[in-house]
N, C-alpha and C positions, 0 to 999 in steps of 0.2 A: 768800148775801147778794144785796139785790134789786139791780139796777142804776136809780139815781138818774139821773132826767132832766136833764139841765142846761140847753136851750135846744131850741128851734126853730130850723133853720136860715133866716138872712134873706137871708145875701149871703153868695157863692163867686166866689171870683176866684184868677190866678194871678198871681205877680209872678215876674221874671226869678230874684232871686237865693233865694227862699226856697220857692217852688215854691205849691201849693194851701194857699188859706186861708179857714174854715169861720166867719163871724162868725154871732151871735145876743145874746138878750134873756132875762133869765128873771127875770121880780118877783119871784119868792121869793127868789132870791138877792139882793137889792138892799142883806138887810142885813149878809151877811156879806164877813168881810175878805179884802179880793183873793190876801191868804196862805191864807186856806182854802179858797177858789174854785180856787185854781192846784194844792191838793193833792190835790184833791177830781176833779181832770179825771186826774192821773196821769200815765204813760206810757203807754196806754192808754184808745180810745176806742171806743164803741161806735155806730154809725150806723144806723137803719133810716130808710130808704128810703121813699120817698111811695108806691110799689108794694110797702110790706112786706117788701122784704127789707133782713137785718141783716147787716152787714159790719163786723169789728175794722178799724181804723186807729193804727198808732203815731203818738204826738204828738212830731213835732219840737222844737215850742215853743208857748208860750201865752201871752197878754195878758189883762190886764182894763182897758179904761178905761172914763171915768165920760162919762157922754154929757150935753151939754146940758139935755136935760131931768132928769139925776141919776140917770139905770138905770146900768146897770154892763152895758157890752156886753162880750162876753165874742169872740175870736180866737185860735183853735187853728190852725196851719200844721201840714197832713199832709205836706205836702214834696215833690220833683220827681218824685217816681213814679204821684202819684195825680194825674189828670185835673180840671179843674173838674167836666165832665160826669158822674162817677161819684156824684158826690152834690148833688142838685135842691135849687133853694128848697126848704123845707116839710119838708125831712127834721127828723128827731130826731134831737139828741145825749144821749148816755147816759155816764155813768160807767161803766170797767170794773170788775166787781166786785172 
């Protein structure tokens, strides 16, 4: 099974109590329902890297809300073990197969 892209990363941040969190955007997703966007991410995530390399990530948790303008941004918490630093703007998220 191929791994399905789900976003460009836009914004990496940490917060105290939930640790690293991976938000983005993807129009093709816009039209489906945030029950199949949240099943569709997994337990399991896939990241490559602005330098090409690919790194598994377990998902803590995940969000989907509706932004302003009507996209559906999309928030994966990899949780206090991963660094903001380990994954740059511009990276790719991928669904694990």
């Amino acid at each position: 099974m191929e791994a399905k892209m789900m976003f460009s990363v836009g914004l990496v941040f940490d917060t105290p109590e939930f640790g690293t969190i991976v938000m983005g955007a993807n129009e093709e997703l816009a039209e489906l329902l945030p029950s199949k966007i949240q099943e569709m991410i997994g337990k399991q995530i896939i990241i490559k890297k602005t330098d090409g390399e690919e790194q598994i990530y377990k998902v803590v948790s995940s969000q989907i809300n509706h932004s302003i303008a009507g996209k559906k941004n999309i928030g994966i918490c990899l949780g206090e073990g991963v660094s903001p630093d380990e994954v740059p703007a511009g990276s790719i998220v991928y669904c694990y197969p």
